[in-house]
N, C-alpha and C positions, 0 to 999 in steps of 0.2 A: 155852565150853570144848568143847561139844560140836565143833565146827569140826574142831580138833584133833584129833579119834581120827578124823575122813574124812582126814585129811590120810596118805599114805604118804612113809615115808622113805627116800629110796632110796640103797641103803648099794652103793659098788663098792670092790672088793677093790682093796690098791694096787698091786697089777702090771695089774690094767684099766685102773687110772686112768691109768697110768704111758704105759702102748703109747695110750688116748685121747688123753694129752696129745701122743706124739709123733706119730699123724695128724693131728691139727689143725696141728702145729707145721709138718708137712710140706707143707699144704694152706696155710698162709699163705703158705710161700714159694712154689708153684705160684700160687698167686692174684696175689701183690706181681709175679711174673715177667712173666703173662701182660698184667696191667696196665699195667704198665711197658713194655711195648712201645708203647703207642696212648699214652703220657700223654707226648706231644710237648715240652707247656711244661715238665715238669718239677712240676705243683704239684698233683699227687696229683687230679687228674682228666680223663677221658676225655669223647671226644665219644659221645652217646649210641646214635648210627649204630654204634660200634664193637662194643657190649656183645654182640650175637648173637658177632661173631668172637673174643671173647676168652671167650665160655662153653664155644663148641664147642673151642677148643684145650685147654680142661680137662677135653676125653675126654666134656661131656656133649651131648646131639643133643634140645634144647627144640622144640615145634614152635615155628611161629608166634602161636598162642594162648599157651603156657607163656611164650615169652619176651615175649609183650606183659605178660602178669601180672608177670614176674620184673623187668621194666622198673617199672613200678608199683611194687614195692617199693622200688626204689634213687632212684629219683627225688627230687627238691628237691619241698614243697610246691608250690612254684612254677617250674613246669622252665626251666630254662638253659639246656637242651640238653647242660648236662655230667651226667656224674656222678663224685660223688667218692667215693673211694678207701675211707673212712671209713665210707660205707653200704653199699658195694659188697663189701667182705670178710666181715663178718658173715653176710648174705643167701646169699653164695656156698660159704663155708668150710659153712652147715647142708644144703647143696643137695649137696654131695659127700659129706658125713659121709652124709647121707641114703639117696644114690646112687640120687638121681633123676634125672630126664631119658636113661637108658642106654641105648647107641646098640640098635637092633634086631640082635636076632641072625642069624646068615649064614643059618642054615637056613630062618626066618622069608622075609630078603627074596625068598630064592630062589622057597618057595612063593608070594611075591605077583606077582613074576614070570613063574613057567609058568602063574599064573590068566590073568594078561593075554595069553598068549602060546598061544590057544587052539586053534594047529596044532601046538603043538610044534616047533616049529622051533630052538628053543636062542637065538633072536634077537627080537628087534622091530626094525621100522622107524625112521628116524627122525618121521615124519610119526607111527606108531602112539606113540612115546614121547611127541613134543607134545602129544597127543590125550589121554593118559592120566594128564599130570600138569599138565596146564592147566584139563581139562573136570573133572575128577573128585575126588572128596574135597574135601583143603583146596589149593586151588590154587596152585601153584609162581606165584612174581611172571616178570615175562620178564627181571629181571637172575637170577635162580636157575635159572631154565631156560636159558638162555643158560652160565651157568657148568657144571650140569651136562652140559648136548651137549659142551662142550669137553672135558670127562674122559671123557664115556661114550661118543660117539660114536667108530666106525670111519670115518674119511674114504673109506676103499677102496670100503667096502658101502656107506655112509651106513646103516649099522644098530650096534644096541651087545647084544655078546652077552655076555646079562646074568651069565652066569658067572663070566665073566672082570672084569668091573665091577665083583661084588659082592666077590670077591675081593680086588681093586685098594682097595676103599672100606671095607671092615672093618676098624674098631679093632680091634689088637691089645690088650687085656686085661692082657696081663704085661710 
């Protein structure tokens, strides 16, 4: 008996419960959507290659460590290389509820930017942009470096003026 009085009951009011129920209800259908784009065959599963592109279109920005874990939890004991649908909503509907993984904020990447960009110049290179998210931190693969030079890069300059970028690249919020 003792168990029982550690135990807390957690009481919510029915107008919380009411607007919880309609985020989650709103978040299955954003999840069914975004799913349902990559589930080709039709039979409530995706190829596992696809899971980073269908988390980031539900507004969340996992690193690569995050979404190896968050792979890990949807996966088959025994992988397939698919995943289905049925592990995948669960895992993801408490990940938004959560409102983890959220992209960095503009003012943030900016400061990360003028650190790198130690004459002030309003720019980087393209050669200095390789250099900084290849050699540094957690390192960009060469197909993510490659997709980023193609949105960030200026052809003109061969340089990406991070303002204008980070602007172009920020989730809007509402």
């Amino acid at each position: 008996m003792a168990e029982d009085k550690d135990k807390e009951v957690l009481r919510i009011e029915p107008r919380t419960l009411h607007i919880l129920e309609l985020a989650v209800a709103e978040f299955h259908k954003k999840i069914k959507e975004a799913f349902e784009v990559f589930d080709h065959e039709s039979n409530n599963t995706v190829d596992v290659r696809e899971i980073g592109t269908i988390i980031r279109s539900l507004g969340c920005c996992p690193s690569e460590g995050e979404l190896h874990d968050l792979l890990a939890e949807v996966e088959e004991e025994e992988p397939t290389g698919y995943i289905r649908y049925e592990k995948f909503l669960p895992v993801m509907t408490k990940v938004l509820l959560e409102r983890r993984y959220r992209p960095i904020p503009e003012d943030v990447l900016l400061r990360a930017f003028e650190v790198l960009d130690s004459a002030k110049r309003g720019f980087l290179t393209k050669e200095e942009l390789i250099k900084y998210m290849t050699e540094e931190g957690e390192p960009f693969s060469q197909e993510e470096m490659e997709e980023m030079l193609s949105a960030a890069i200026d052809p003109d300059s061969n340089s990406i003026n991070y303002k204008e970028y980070i602007t172009m690249m920020v989730i809007d919020e509402n």
